[in-house]
VMD Tcl script that draws the C-alpha trace (Angstrom):
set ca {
  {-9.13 -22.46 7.47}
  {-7.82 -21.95 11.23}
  {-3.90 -21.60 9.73}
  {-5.86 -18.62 7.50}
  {-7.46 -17.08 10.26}
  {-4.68 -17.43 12.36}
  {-3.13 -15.14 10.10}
  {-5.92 -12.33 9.43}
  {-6.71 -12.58 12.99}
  {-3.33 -11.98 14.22}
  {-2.59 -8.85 11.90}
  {-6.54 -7.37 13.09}
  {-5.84 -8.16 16.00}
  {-2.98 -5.23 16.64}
  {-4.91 -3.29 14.64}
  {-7.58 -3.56 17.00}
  {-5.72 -3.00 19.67}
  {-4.87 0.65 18.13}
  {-8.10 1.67 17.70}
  {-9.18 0.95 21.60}
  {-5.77 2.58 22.72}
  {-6.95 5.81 21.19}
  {-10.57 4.85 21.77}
  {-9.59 4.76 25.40}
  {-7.11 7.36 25.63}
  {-3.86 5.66 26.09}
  {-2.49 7.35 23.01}
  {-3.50 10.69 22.22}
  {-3.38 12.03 18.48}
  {-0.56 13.88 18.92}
  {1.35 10.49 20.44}
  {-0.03 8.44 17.47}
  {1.61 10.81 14.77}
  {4.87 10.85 16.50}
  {5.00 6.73 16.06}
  {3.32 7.35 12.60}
  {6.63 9.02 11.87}
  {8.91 6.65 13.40}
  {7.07 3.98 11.26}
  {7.21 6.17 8.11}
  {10.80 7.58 8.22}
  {12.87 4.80 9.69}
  {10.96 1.25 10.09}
  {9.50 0.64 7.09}
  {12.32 2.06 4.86}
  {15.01 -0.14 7.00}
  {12.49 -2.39 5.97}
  {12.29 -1.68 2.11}
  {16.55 -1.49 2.54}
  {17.06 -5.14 4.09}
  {14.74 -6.74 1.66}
  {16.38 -4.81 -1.78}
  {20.06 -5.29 -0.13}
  {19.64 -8.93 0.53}
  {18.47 -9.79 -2.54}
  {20.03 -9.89 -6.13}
  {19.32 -7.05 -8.98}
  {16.93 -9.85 -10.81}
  {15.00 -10.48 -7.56}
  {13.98 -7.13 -7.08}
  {13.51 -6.15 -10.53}
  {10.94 -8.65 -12.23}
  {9.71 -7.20 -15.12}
  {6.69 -8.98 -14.86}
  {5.59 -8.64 -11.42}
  {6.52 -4.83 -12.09}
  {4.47 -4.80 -15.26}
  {1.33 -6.38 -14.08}
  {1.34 -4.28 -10.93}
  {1.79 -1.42 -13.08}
  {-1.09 -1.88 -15.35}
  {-3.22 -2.91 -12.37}
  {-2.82 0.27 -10.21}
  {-3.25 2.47 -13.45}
  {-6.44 0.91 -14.48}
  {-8.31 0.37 -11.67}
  {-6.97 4.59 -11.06}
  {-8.87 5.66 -14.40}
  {-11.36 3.31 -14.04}
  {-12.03 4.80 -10.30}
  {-11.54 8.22 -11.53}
  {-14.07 7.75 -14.79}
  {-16.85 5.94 -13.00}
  {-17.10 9.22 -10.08}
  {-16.60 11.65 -12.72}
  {-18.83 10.63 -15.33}
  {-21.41 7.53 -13.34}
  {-21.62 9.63 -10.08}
  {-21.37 13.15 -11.68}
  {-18.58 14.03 -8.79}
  {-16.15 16.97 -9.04}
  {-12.52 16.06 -10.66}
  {-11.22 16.30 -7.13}
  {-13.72 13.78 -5.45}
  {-12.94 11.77 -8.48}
  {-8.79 11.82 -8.30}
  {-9.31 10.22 -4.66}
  {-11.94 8.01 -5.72}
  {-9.59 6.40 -8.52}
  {-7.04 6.30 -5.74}
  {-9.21 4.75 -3.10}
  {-9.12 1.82 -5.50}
  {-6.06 1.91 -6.70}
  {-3.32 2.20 -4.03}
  {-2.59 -0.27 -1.91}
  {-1.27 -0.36 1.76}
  {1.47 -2.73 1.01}
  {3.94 -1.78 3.75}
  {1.90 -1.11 6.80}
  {-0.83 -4.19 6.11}
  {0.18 -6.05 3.06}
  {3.67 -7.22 4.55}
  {3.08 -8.26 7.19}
  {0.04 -10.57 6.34}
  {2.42 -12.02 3.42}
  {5.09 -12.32 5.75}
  {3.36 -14.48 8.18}
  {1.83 -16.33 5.26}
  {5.11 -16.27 2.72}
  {7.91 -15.17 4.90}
  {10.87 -15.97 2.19}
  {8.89 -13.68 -0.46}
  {7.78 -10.72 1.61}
  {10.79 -8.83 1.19}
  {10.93 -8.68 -1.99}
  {7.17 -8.04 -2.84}
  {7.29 -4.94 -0.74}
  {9.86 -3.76 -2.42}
  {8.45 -4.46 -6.21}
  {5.36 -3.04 -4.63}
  {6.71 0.36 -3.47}
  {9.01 1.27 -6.83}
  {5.17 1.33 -8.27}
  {3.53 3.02 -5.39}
  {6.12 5.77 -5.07}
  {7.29 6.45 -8.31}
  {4.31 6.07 -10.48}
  {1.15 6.17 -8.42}
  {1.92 8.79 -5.80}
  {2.60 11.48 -8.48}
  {-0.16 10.28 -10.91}
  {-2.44 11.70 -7.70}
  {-0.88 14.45 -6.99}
  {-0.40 15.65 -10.60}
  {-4.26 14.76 -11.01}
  {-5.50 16.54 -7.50}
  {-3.15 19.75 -8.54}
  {-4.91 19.79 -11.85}
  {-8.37 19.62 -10.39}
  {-7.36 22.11 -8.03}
  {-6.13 24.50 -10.51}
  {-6.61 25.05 -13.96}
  {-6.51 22.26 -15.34}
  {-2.67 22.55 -15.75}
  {0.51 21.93 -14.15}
  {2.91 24.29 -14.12}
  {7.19 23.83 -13.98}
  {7.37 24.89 -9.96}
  {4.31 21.98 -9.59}
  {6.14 19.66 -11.46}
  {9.55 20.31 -10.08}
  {7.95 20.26 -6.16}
  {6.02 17.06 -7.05}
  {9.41 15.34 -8.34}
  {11.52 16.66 -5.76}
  {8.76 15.13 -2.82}
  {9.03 11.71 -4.84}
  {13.06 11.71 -4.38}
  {13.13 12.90 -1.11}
  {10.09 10.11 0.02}
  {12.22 7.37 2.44}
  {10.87 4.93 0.42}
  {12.53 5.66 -3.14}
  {15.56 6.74 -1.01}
  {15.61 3.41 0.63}
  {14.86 1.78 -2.47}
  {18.06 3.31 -4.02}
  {20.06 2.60 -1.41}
  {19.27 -1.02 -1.38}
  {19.74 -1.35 -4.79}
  {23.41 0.08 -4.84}
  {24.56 -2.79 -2.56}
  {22.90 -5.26 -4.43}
  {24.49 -4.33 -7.45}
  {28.03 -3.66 -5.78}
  {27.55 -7.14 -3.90}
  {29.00 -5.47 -1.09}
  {28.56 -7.49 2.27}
  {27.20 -5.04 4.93}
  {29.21 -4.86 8.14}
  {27.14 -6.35 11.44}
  {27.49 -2.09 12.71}
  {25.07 -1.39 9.76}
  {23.08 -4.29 9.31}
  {22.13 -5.10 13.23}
  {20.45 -2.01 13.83}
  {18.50 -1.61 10.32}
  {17.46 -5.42 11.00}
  {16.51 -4.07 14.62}
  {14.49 -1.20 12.83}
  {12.92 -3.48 10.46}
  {11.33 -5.51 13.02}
  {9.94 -3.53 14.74}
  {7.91 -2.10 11.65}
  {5.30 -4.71 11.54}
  {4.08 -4.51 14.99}
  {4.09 -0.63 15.30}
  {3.05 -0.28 11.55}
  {-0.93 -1.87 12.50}
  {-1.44 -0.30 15.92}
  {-0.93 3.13 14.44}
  {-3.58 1.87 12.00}
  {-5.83 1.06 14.19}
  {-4.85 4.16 16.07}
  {-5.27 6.55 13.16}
  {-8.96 4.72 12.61}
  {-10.08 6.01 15.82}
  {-9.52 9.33 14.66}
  {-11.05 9.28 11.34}
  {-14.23 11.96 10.71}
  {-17.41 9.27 10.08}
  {-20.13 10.43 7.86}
  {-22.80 7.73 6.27}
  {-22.33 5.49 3.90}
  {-23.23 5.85 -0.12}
  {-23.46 4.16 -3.27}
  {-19.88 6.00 -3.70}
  {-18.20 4.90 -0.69}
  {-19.34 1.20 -1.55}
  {-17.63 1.73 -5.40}
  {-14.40 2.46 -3.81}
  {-14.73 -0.55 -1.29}
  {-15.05 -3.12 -3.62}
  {-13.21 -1.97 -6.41}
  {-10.22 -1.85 -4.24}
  {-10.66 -5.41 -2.07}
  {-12.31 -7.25 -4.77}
  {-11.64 -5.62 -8.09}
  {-8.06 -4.57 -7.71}
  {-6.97 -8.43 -6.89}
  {-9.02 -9.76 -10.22}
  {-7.19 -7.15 -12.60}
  {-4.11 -7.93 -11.04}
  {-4.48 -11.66 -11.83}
  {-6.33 -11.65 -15.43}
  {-2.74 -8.72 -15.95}
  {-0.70 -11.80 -14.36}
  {-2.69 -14.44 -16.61}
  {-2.59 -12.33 -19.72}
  {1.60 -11.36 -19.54}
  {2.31 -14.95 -18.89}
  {0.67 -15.80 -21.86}
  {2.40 -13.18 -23.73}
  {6.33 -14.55 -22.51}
  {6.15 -11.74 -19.94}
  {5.41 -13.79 -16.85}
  {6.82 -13.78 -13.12}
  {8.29 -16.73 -13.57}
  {7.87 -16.86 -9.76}
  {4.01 -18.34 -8.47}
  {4.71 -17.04 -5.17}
  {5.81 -14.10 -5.57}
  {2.34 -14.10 -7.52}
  {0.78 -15.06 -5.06}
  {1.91 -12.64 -2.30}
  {1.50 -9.90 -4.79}
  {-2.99 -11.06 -4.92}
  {-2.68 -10.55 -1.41}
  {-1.05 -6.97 -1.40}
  {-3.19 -5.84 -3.37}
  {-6.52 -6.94 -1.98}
  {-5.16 -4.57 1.54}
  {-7.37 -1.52 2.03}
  {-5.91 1.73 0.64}
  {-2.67 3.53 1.62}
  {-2.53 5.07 4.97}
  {-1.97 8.39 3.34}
  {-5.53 8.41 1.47}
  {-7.36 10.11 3.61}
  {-4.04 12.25 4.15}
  {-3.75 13.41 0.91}
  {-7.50 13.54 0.36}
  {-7.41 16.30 3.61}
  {-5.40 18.14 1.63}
  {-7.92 18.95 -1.33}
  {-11.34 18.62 0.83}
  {-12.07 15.26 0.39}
  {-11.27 13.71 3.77}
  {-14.68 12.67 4.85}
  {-15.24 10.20 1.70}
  {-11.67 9.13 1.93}
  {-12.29 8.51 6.01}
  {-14.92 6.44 5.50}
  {-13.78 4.31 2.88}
  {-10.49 3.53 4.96}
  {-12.59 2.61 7.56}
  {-15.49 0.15 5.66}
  {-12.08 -0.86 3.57}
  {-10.01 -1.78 7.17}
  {-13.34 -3.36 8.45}
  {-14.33 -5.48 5.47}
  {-10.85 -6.87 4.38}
  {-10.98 -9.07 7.28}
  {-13.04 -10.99 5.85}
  {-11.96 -10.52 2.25}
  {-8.70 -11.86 2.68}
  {-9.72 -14.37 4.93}
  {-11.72 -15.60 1.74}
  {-8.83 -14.93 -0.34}
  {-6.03 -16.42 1.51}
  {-8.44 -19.69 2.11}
  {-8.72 -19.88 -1.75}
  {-5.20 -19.65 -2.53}
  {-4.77 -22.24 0.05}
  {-2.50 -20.42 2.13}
  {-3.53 -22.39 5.10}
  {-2.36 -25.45 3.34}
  {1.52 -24.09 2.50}
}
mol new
graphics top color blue
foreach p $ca { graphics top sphere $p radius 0.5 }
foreach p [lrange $ca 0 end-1] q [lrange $ca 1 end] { graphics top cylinder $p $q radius 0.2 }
display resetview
């Protein structure tokens, strides 16, 4: 149990120590967005490059893995979506981010680096898995759901086309593609490339939580519901026991991982709290206040959450 919190307490730890730095004034908002975009635009997709890169084609493209995570983050989406919409009579706005409150996972920015403290040889390559999900299916199953809410109920060619061309321009799927074309080609980076991504990639972990912790300081509180609580614990306790029975159910099927660890490090991405761009996107269609204070009960909670988890996985043990 002290190897497991070892681990949690390390990664809260720096995320703590974002949230006084704001608290306290050593960073200022405008300071924390500036390393918010350093993290987004070149650490974690030198990241999401040195993990594809390094690894061959059938590494980074499990079918299963991919499959279970995919019907995971869609379910628990629509299930999120259907039980604000039609349990908590919300608007189909409050609902969109309620479904995505449980479904979207912060994989880079808290998921990694907890698995790669706990399963360094694996983290790499369940970020990436994670992220071809997360920012080719999820991201525009929100947006295409918000825009509808927000308009007519339809969405229109310029939507579509502006929602595809923000997927393929995202560093992520650009990193992802880039990866993947020197795994394929087998092509052995030269030391000028591959120092300073590696030096980039480092330093993602690290900066990654205290602009968490940062951004938490900033967050508009309001009180907590019945609502806020749904989204909590469908997302830390729900999300990880689809993704398993999905895991439990394809390997019975032929369609399993074939990999336990990978498995494994995929329970533990998935039981993060919510992307760091929920309450972002939520901003963006009047819905940041709910989406605030879920990331924040969500950051608080999954302490202890995948303290419990980790412990019975036995990660403490490997």
């Amino acid at each position: 149990m002290l190897n497991v919190l070892t681990i949690s307490g390390t990664i809260f730890a720096l995320i703590a120590a974002g949230y006084f730095a704001v608290w306290k004034k050593v960073f200022a908002a405008p300071e924390l967005r500036v390393l918010g975009k350093y993290v987004i635009y070149f650490a974690v997709p030198a990241l999401i490059f040195r993990a594809v890169s390094s690894r061959s084609p059938g590494e980074v493209l499990n079918v299963g893995y991919l499959t279970a995570f995919l019907i995971t983050s869609v379910v628990l989406f629509f299930f999120g979506y259907h039980l604000a919409k039609r349990g908590f009579r919300m608007s189909r706005a409050a609902s969109t981010f309620h479904g995505m409150g449980m479904s979207c996972s912060n994989s880079g920015l808290i998921g990694y680096p907890i698995v790669l403290m706990a399963l360094p040889s694996i983290a790499g390559t369940a970020l990436a898995l994670n992220m071809i999900i997360e920012t080719l299916v999820m991201i525009p199953l929100v947006l295409i759901m918000a825009e509808r809410a927000s308009g007519d109920g339809h969405i229109g060619r310029e939507m579509a086309r502006q929602i595809a061309v923000k997927v393929l321009l995202n560093p992520f799927i650009i990193a992802i593609i880039l990866g993947m074309v020197v795994s394929l080609s087998g092509w052995q980076l030269p030391e000028i490339i591959s120092k300073p991504v590696g030096l980039l990639a480092s330093s993602s972990v690290a900066v990654s939580l205290i602009v968490i912790g940062g951004t938490l300081a900033g967050l508009p509180l309001g009180a907590m519901n019945l609502k806020i609580v749904a989204v909590v614990l469908g997302k830390l306790i729900l999300m990880p026991a689809v993704l398993a029975a999905s895991l439990a159910v394809l390997a019975m099927l032929g369609l399993g991982t074939g990999n336990p660890m990978l498995e494994t490090a995929g329970l533990l991405m998935v039981a993060t709290p919510a992307m760091a761009t929920y309450p972002i996107l939520a901003q963006s269609y009047g819905q940041e206040n709910t989406a605030a204070l879920a990331m924040f009960a969500m950051t608080i909670l999954s302490f202890f959450t995948l303290s419990a988890l980790m412990w019975f996985l036995q990660i403490g043990a490997n």
